[in-house]
C-alpha positions in Angstrom: 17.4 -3.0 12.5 17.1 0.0 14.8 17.4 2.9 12.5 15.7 1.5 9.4 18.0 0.7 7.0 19.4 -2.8 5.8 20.9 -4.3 3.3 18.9 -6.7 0.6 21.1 -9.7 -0.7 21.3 -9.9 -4.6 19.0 -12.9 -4.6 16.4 -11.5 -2.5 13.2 -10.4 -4.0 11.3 -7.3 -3.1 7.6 -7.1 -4.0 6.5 -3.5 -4.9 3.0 -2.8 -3.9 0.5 0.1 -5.0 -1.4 1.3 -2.4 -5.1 2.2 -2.5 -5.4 4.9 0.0 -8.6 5.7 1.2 -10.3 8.4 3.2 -12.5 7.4 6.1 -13.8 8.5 9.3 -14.0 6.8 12.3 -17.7 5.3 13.2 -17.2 3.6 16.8 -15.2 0.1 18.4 -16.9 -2.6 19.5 -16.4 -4.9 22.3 -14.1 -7.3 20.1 -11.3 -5.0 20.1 -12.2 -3.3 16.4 -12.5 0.0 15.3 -15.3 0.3 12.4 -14.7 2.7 9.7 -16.8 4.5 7.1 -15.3 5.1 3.0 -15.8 8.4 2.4 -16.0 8.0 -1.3 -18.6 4.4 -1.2 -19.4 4.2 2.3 -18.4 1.2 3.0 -17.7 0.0 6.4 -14.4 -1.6 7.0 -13.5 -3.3 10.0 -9.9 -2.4 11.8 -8.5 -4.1 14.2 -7.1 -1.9 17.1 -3.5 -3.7 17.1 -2.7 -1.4 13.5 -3.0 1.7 15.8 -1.6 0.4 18.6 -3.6 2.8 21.7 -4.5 5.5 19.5 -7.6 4.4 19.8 -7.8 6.2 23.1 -7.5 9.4 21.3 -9.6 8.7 18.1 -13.0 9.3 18.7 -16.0 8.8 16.3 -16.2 11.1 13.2 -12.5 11.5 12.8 -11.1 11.4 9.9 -8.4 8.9 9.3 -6.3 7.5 5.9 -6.0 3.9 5.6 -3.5 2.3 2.6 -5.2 -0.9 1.4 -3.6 -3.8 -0.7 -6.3 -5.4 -1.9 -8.4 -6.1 1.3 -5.4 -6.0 3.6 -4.9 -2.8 5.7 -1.0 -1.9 5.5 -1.0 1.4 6.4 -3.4 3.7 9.1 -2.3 7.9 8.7 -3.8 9.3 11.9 -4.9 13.2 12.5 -2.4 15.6 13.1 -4.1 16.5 16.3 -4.0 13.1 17.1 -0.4 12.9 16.7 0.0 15.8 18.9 -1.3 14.8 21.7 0.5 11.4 21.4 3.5 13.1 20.9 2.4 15.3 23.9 2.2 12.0 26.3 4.9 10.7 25.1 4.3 7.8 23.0 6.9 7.2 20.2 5.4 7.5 16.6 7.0 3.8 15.7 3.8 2.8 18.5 1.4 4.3 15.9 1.1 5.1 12.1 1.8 7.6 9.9 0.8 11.6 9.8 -0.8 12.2 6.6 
């Protein structure tokens, strides 16, 4: 499905899901390929793994801020900084290699 679109059959079901979007910065990655995160609003720290922003860790640096779209505990969504997007755009990777711009 190259350009995004398809078709649902009648008897398929499609869950709608409510995100709860959060706004963090970035704290540092560790040696196990994750990226720890800070809640702005609790603090909590939320682990990421660095296959949801697929090389934009290179970029990221700690202190950033970042939005991450939770479904319950699971991470479905990672908005990265417009300056971040820049400068991937800049190198030339495609956005569908990273996530959203917020």
């Amino acid at each position: 499905m190259k350009n995004g679109r398809g078709k649902a059959q009648m008897k398929e079901r499609v869950d709608v899901v409510e995100l709860d979007t959060k706004s963090c910065q970035v704290l540092y990655y560790d040696e196990d390929a994750r990226m720890l995160i800070v809640n702005d609003e609790d603090f909590s720290q939320i682990e990421v793994p660095l296959r949801l922003i697929k090389g934009a860790e290179k970029l990221l640096q700690a202190g950033d801020s970042i939005g991450v779209g939770m479904d319950g505990d699971n991470i479905v969504q990672i908005s990265l900084p417009s300056s971040v997007l820049q400068k991937i755009r800049s190198i030339g990777m495609d956005d569908d290699d990273t996530a959203d711009d917020r």
